[in-house]
Steps between C-alpha positions, in 0.01 A plus 500: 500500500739703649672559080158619470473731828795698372399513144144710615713679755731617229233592265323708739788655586572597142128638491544738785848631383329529170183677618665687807871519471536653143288797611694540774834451369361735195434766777802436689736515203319864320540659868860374539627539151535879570778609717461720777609895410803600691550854529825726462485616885368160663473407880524112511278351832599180589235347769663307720211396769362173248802305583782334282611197355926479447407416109256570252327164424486315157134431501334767343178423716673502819344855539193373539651278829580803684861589330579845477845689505795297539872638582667394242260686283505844718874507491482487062264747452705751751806424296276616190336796664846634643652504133137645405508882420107466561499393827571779730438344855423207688186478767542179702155445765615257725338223697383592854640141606826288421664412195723220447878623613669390193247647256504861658874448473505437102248809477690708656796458314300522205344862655873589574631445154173700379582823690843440400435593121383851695147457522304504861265235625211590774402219727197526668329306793158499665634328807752229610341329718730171701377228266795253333830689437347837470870628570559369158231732363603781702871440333363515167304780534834725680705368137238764358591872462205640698373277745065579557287348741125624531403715770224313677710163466766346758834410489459191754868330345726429770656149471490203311261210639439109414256270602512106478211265580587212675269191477668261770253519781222489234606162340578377841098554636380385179660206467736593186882397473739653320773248357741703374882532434686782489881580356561676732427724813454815326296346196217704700167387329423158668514682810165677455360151485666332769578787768303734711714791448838584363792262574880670567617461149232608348441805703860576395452493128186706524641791733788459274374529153241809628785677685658507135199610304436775770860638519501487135188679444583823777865523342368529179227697588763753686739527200204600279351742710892659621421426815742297803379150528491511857286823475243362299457182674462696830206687306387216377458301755356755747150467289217514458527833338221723377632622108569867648715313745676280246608817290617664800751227572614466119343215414261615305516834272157556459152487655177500190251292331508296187393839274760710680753258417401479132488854464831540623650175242259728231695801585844341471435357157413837348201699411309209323638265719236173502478161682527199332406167666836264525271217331390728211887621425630162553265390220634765302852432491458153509790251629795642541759279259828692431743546227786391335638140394568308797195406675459400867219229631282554715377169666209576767373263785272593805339227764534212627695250283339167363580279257307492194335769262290788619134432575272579275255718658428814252452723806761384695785791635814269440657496810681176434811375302413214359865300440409398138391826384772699705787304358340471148510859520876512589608196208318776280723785578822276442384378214453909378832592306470883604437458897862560633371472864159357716407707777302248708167696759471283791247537704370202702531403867589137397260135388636169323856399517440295178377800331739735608773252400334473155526922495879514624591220231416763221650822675820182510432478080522890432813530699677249322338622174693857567240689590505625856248460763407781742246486707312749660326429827131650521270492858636167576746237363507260809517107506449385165490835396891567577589130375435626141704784550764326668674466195472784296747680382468815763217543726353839564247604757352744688572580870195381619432181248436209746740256365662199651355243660710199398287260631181270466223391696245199442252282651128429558218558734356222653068550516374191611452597916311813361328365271407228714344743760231559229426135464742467168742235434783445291609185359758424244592216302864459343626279218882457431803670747448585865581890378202486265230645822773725649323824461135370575355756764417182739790485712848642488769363353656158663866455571558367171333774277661824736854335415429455123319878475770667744776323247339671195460849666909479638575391093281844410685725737829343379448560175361884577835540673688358234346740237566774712867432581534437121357820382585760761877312537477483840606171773226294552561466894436944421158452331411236758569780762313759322218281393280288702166634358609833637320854273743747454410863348720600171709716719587227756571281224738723266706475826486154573594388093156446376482719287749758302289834524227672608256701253228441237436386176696808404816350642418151358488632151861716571670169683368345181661723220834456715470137470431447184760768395287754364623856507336725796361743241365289248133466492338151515163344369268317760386096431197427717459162601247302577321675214129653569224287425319603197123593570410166274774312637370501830122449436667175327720426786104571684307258353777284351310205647275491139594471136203683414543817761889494363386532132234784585770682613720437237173628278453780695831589462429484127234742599672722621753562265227531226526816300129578560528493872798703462317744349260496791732522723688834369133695451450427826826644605413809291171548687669463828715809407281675374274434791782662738523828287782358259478621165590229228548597203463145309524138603790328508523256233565149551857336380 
């Protein structure tokens, strides 16, 4: 029955992707299939205020989940635009709130090695209001040559705030226990279960992580604008300003709307100067891959880690590294004869052990393979997150990457006195060990079970230790000291021996080339890895689940490809042209 469940579920499937999804992909692919103009005297706008993901994700349908720009992807197409004769200038409209630290730190070096190549970037904001780590947004917008801020807006950024939510007094009213062990004092996040507010240690690594992302942000922000740090921060801090007010103290330039503003980028790119969206050039100059013989890797991961394969969920954003398909993707650059190098995007604030493990075994394989391993730290690489790293060949990462946080945490919450309270009941039954019912939510563990479950998480922490002390070459009785669950930002930790240097992907790439002995001026080809998802390959990875839905696609595919529908396909392109005032001569024939 249930054979024959999936068998009508596949064939309807195949129906509506027959009925409804060729149109649409026909539609998608003749409005796509023509690239967006670029002009010779181009201003590039790059909208900040959606958000960002660290990477670009590898499901082409992710879009449709909510992903938009992603860092990784922001900092290629600048490198493209700055060696771009047609791009003039840069307009950046920031968010009125936060941004994550280390992200407005890989933009801005990526904005500072854009007015580098002599050409000016215009940052404008409509308010920065004290929401997240708005300093970070202020910094970003101060790496800009002229700093706007609308008139009518206000410039209410004067610190850097956190909040935590502590459930402790909750769970204690209502009856819930949490049964949790921690590794150890500073391995923060079982407290907001178990406490009522912040504990010593971890009010410690909190002040101390946001006293570095702060001091970071306002000494950068001071270089950029030629200002003294201490100035600055006193002008800073004295907020809320009104815009007038901001420019008066320097830390603005100018006070005008979003028209003013692109007027003024208009004016710098020259008498036709135009605006060009950042996701219509970016489609126009495509990936960004290099030159030359040598080739570098580029393995990306983002999320928590798991073990297994990435779900299958068409829509889904991919913000997790699944430890099959990360490590697949890794075996597939060593086994490439012209990647010299991997440059390895972390970006994850930890998950499995067992998955992580799985991950650092095949950064272990490309080392002894030859080919270097550098990775570069995104948002976060904390936890599980810096035990893949641990061992790489160089670690790079920005100033205000959390990293760290050599430690883990487990346990359960015990439900059955709430639960109870509502006239529900628990009751278990067991078969085999006295382990096998450890984790039921009835009680908390016995004697017996805490021993045997403490044992496994000291084993874990020894073994994170280990890995560290291994691949950093430090004392273990050091990382011990240094560890403990503890966050450190990038800049704490390129003191402390956690890392080897602070910067971007840019620096990743250079610390590569070094390591793998390639000369400083010789131009290398980018490897992507995992690769992107064909459009058919995930509608199969979709609705896998049926033969029949798999072999419509595969038909569809056949479709698709047809000469007939090709056909199609470029006289609709034509009409689209034409249809925007574009005067073509004669269709393009098909190869």
């Amino acid at each position: 029955m249930k054979q024959f469940a999936l068998t009508i579920a596949g064939v309807f499937v195949g129906l509506l992707l027959f009925f409804i999804g060729i149109p649409l992909l026909l539609i998608a692919s003749a409005a796509g299939s023509s690239k967006p103009a670029v002009y010779a005297q181009s201003v590039l706008e790059l909208d900040l205020r959606g958000g960002l993901t660290d990477q670009a994700p590898t499901n082409p349908f992710a879009g449709f989940g909510g992903a938009g720009l992603s860092v990784m992807r922001v900092v290629d197409v600048l490198a493209q635009a700055q060696e771009d004769d047609r791009i003039k200038v840069v307009l950046v409209r920031l968010p009125e709130s936060g941004m994550t630290p280390a992200s407005a730190d890989e933009l801005r070096q990526a904005i500072r090695r854009f007015r580098a190549s002599g050409k000016p970037v215009i940052a404008h904001s409509q308010g920065l209001m004290p929401l997240g780590a708005v300093v970070s947004t202020y910094m970003l917008g101060a790496s800009a040559s002229e700093f706007w801020m609308q008139e009518n807006a206000s410039f209410q950024a004067t610190g850097l705030a956190s909040e935590e939510i502590f459930f402790g007094r909750a769970f204690e009213r209502y009856g819930i226990t949490a049964d949790f062990e921690q590794r150890y004092e500073y391995k923060n996040a079982v407290n907001t279960f178990t406490q009522s507010g912040f504990t010593e240690a971890h009010r410690e690594a909190a002040e101390g992580w946001m006293t570095s992302i702060y001091v970071n942000a306002l000494a950068n922000a001071a270089a950029d604008r030629s200002m003294e740090a201490d100035a600055l921060r006193t002008a800073f801090e004295a907020g809320p300003h009104t815009p007038a007010e901001a420019e008066a103290l320097g830390l603005i330039d100018n006070t005008g709307g979003v028209r003013e503003a692109e007027a003024e980028a208009r004016r710098l790119a020259g008498d036709n100067g135009r605006i060009i969206r950042f996701s219509d050039y970016s489609a126009a100059v495509g990936e960004r891959t290099g030159s030359g013989r040598n080739a570098i890797a580029i393995v990306g991961g983002e999320g928590a880690i798991l073990t297994g394969r990435s779900s299958a969920d068409p829509f889904g954003a991919g913000s997790m590294m699944s430890s099959d398909d990360i490590a697949a993707a890794i075996y597939d650059a060593i086994e490439n004869d012209s990647v010299r190098a991997i440059v390895f995007r972390v970006s994850s604030p930890g998950g499995s052990p067992e998955g992580s493990e799985q991950i650092l075994d095949a950064v272990r394989a490309a080392k002894a393979a030859g080919k270097p391993v550098v990775v570069s730290m995104g948002a976060y690489a904390a936890s599980g997150g810096y035990w893949i790293s641990s061992e790489a060949s160089a670690i790079v990462a920005q100033p205000s990457t959390l990293t760290g946080s050599i430690g883990v945490f487990g346990g359960k919450f015990v439900l059955d006195e709430a639960l109870g309270r509502f006239g529900v009941d628990i009751s278990g039954l067991t078969v085999g060990g006295e382990y096998a019912d450890a984790f039921t939510p009835e009680r908390p563990f016995n004697a017996g079970e805490r021993a045997s479950f403490s044992g496994w998480m000291d084993q874990v922490y020894e073994d994170f230790v280990t890995r560290v002390s291994t691949g950093r070459d430090l004392p273990a009785a050091r990382v011990r000291e240094i560890a403990r669950g503890r966050v450190w930002t990038g800049a704490q930790a390129l003191e402390l021996g956690l890392v080897d240097e602070v910067g971007g992907m840019h620096e990743a790439i250079q610390r590569a080339k070094v390591l793998a002995e390639i000369p400083e001026t010789e131009a290398v080809r980018f490897r992507r890895y995992p690769r992107p998802l064909s459009t058919w390959e995930a509608l199969g990875q979709a609705f896998g689940a049926s033969g029949e839905a798999a072999e419509t696609l595969i038909r569809l595919n056949g479709v698709m490809t047809d000469p007939d529908v090709q056909a199609v396909m470029a006289r609709a392109r034509a009409e689209r042209m034409r249809s925007q005032g574009a005067v073509v001569m004669a269709d393009q024939p098909l190869r």
